[in-house]
C-alpha positions as CSV (number, residue, x, y, z in Angstrom):
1,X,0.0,0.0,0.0
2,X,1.0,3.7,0.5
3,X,4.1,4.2,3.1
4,X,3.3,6.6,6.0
5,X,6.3,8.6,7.0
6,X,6.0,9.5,11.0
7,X,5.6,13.3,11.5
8,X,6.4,15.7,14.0
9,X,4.3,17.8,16.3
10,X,5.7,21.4,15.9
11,X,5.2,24.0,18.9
12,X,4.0,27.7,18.2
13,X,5.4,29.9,20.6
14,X,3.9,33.4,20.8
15,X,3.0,35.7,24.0
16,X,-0.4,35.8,23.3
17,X,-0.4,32.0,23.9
18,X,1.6,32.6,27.1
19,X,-0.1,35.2,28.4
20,X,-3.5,32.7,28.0
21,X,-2.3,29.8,29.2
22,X,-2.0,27.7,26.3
23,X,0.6,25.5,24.5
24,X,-0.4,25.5,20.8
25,X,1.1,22.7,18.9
26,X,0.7,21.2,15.3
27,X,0.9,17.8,13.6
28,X,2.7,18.0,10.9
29,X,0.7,15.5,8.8
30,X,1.5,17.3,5.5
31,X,4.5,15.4,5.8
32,X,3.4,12.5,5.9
33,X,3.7,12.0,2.4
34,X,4.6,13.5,-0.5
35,X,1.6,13.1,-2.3
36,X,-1.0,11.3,-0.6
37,X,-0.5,14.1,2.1
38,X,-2.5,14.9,5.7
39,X,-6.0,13.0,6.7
40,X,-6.0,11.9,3.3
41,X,-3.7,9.3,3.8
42,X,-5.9,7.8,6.6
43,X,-9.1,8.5,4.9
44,X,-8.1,6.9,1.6
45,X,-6.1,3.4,3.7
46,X,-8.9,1.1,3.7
47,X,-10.7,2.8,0.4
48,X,-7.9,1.8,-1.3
49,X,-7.5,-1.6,-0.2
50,X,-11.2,-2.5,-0.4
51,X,-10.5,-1.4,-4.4
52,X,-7.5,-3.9,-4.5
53,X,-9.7,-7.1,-2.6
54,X,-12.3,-6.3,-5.7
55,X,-9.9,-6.3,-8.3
56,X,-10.8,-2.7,-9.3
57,X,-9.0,-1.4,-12.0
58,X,-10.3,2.5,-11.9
59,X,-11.4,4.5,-9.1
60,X,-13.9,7.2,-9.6
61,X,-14.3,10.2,-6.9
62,X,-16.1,13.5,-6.6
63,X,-14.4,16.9,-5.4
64,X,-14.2,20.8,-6.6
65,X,-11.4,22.6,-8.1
66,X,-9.2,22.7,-5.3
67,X,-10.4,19.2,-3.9
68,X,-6.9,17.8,-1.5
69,X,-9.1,14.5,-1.9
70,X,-8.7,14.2,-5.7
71,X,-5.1,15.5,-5.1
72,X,-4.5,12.7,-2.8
73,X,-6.3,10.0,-4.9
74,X,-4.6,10.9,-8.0
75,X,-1.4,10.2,-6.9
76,X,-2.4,7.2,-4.8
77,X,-3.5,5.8,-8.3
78,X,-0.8,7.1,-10.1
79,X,1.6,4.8,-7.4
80,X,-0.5,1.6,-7.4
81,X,-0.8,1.4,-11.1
82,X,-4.7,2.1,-11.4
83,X,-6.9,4.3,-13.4
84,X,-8.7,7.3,-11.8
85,X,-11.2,9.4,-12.6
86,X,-12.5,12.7,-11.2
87,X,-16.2,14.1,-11.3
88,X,-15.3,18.2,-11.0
89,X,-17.9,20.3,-9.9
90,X,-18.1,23.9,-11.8
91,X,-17.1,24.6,-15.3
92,X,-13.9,23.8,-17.1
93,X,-11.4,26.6,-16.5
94,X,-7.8,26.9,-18.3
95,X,-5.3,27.1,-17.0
96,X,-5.7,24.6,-14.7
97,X,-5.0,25.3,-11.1
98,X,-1.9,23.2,-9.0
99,X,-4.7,20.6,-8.0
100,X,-6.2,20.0,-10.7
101,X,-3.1,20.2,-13.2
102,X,-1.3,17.2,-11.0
103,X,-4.2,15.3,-10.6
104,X,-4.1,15.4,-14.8
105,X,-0.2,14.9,-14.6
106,X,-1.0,11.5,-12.6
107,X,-3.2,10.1,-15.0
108,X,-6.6,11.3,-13.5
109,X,-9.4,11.8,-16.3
110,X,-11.3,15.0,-15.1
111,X,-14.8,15.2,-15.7
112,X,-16.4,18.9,-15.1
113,X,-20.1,19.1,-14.7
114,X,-22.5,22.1,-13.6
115,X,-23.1,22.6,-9.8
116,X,-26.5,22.3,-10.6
117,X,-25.6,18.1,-11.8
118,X,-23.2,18.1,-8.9
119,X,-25.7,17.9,-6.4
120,X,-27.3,14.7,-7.5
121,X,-23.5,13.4,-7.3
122,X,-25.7,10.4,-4.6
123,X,-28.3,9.9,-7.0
124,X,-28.8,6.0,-8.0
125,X,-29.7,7.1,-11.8
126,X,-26.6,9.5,-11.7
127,X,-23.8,7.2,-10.5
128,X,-25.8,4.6,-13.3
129,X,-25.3,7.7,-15.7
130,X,-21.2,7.5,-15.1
131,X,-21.0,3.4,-15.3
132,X,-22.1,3.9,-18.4
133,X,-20.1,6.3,-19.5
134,X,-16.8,4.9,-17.7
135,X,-17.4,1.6,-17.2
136,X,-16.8,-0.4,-14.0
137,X,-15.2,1.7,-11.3
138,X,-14.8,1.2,-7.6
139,X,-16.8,4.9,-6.0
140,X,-15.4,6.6,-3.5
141,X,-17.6,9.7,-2.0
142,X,-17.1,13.3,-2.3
143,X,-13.8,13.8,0.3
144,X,-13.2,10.2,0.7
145,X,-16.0,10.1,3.3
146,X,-17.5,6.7,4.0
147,X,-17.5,4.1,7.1
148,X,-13.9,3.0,5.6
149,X,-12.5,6.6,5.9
150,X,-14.0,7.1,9.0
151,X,-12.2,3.9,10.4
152,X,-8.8,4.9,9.1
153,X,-9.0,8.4,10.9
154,X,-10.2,6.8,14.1
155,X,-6.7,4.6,14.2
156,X,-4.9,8.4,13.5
157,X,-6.9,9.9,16.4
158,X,-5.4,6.9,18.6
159,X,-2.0,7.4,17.1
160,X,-2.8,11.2,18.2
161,X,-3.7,10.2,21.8
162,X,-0.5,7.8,22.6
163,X,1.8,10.6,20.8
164,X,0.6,14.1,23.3
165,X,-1.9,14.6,25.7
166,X,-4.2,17.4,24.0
167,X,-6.7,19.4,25.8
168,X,-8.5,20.3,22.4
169,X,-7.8,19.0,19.1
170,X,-8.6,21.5,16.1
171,X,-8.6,20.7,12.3
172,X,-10.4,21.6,8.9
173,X,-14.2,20.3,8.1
174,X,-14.9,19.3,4.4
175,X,-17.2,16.6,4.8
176,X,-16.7,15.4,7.9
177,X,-15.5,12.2,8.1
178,X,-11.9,13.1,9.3
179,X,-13.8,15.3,12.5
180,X,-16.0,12.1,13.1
181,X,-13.0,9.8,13.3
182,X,-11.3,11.9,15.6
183,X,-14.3,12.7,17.9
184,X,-14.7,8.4,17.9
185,X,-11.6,8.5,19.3
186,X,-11.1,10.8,22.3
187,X,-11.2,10.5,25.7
188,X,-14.5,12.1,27.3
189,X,-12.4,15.0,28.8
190,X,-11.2,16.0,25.6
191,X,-12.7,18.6,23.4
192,X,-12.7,18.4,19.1
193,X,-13.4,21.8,17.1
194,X,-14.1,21.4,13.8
195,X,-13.5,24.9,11.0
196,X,-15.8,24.7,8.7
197,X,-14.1,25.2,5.1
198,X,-17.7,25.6,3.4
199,X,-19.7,28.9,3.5
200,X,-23.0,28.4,5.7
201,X,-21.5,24.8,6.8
202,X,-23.9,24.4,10.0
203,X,-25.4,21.4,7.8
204,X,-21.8,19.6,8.6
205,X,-23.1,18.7,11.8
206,X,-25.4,16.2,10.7
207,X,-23.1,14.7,8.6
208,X,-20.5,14.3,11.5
209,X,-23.4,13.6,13.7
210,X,-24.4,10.5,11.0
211,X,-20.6,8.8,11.4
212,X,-20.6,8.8,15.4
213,X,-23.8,7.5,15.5
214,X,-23.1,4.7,13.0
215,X,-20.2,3.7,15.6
216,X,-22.7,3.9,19.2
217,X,-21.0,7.4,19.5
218,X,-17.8,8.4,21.4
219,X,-18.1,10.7,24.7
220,X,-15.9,13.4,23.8
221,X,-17.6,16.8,23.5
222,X,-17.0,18.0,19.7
223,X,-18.7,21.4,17.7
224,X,-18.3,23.1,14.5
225,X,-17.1,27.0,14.0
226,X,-18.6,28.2,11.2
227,X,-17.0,32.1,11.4
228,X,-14.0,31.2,9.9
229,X,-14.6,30.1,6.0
230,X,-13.4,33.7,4.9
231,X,-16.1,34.0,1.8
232,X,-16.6,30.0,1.4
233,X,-14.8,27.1,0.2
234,X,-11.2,28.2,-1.6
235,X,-11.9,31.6,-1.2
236,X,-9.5,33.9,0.8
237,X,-9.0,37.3,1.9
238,X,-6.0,40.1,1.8
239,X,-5.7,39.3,5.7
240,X,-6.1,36.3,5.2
241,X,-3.2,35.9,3.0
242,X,-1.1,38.5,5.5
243,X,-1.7,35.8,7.9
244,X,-0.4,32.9,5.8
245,X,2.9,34.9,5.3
246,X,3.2,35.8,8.7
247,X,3.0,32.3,9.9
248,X,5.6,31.2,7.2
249,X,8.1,33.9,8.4
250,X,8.0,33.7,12.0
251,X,7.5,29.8,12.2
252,X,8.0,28.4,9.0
253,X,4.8,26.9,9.5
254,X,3.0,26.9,5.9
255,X,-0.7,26.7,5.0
256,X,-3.3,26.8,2.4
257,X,-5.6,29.1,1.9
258,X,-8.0,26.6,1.1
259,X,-8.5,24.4,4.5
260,X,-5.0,24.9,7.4
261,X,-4.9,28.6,8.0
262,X,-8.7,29.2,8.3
263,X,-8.0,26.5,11.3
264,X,-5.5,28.3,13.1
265,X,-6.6,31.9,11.9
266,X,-9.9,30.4,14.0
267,X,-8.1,29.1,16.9
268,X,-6.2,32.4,17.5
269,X,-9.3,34.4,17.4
270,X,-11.3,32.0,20.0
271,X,-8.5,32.3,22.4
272,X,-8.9,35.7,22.0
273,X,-12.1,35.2,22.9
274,X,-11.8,33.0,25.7
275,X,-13.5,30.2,23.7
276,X,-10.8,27.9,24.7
277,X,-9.3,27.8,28.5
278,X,-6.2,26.8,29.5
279,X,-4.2,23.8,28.5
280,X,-2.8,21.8,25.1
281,X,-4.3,22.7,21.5
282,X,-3.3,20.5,19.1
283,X,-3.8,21.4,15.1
284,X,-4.0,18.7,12.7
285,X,-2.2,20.0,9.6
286,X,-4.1,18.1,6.9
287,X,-1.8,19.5,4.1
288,X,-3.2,21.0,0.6
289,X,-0.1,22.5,0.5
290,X,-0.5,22.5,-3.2
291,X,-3.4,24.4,-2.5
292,X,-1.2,27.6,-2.1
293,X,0.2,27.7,-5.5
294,X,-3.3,28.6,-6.7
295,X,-4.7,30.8,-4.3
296,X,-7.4,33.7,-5.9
């Protein structure tokens, strides 16, 4: 399968931290590897060999322009000889951005179809629409979200809890299935926060709330900013962008506009706040790193 490489748990000093009480570190996952980076890794583990046990030749996926998913599953294929396809939503733009211009590099057919068609990506007569089309093809969701995915980030939330003892745990929300794993995972003292990379993602709740329940639920207390998607998914701001800089300079920490730096943008701000009390922060770094070559 796909080597893991271990990673290391970087430690942001700054007085604002001090001053609060806090010890802010990050886990470096983006290093993990070089192109199946982050929670991708762990989401894609058992997606991948669930494809191999049923002899699937092609995978097929879902994702947006700037999807770290397709990213991820592009170059998985690309390494373990299969055929891939990607189902973009949006029109067809040229150039193509970093994402998607790899994910063509490593073989991936990209297929664009309206947002409109996008939606009923779940849709039985839809997914019949793209076997005929592609032929046979082993589906993985939108985000690599599925009970498999979900079981591959509950092993890295273990990993997590015999590698630091974390107050609160903070990382990016797509579609949820990396924040479920996690939350399955924790001890009931512990607290999860989820960013919401989607504009209006309240909805990403439910979808969380559908994984945990599907495994009797973990005890861990777990919620969902939603403040923090600066304009909605891929978009950025000028200060937002001041922020990613800043954070390279000082502590050669880099991030993506897309998913990392709305995370630790947000937990700055709620320790501002007061939103989170005294103790360990840990920030999962689920790399996208590619993602800031083609920021708008």
């Amino acid at each position: 399968m796909i080597p893991y490489t271990e990673t290391p748990i970087q430690e942001i000093p700054d007085p604002l931290l001090e001053r609060a009480g806090i010890r802010l570190l990050v886990k470096r996952e983006d290093l993990n590897h070089a192109q199946v980076s982050g929670n991708k890794w762990w989401k894609l583990k058992y997606n991948l060999a669930q494809a191999r046990e049923e002899g699937a030749d092609t995978l097929l996926s879902f994702g947006g322009a700037y999807s770290n998913h397709l990213y991820a599953l592009a170059g998985a294929s690309s390494i373990l000889g299969l055929k891939s396809i990607g189902i973009i939503r949006g029109e067809e733009t040229h150039p193509l951005n970093a994402t998607l211009t790899y994910a063509s590099s490593k073989g991936m057919h990209l297929h664009f179809i309206s947002r409109e068609v996008y939606r009923t990506k779940s849709e039985d007569y839809f997914v019949k629409e793209l076997k005929e089309r592609f032929g046979k093809f082993y589906l993985i969701p939108e985000g690599g979200t599925n009970s498999l995915a979900v079981k591959g980030c509950v092993e890295f939330g273990e990993k997590l809890l015999r590698e630091i003892d974390f107050d609160y745990i903070c990382l990016p929300v797509g579609t949820g299935g990396t924040l479920a794993g996690i939350v399955n995972s924790l001890r009931p003292e512990q607290t999860a926060i989820g960013f919401s990379a989607l504009k209006n993602g309240k909805f990403l709740e439910e979808e969380v709330r559908k994984w945990i329940e599907i495994r009797n639920s973990a005890s861990a207390s777990w919620r969902i900013e939603t403040k923090y998607d600066f304009g909605g998914y891929a978009r950025t701001t000028p200060a937002l962008g001041r922020f990613i800089e800043d954070q390279k300079e000082r502590h050669a920490l880099p991030l993506d506009h897309v998913y990392t730096s709305k995370v630790l943008f947000g937990i700055y701000e709620l320790i501002k706040r007061n939103e989170i009390g005294k103790g360990v922060v840990l920030m999962v770094h689920t790399g996208g790193l590619q993602g800031a070559s083609s920021s708008k």
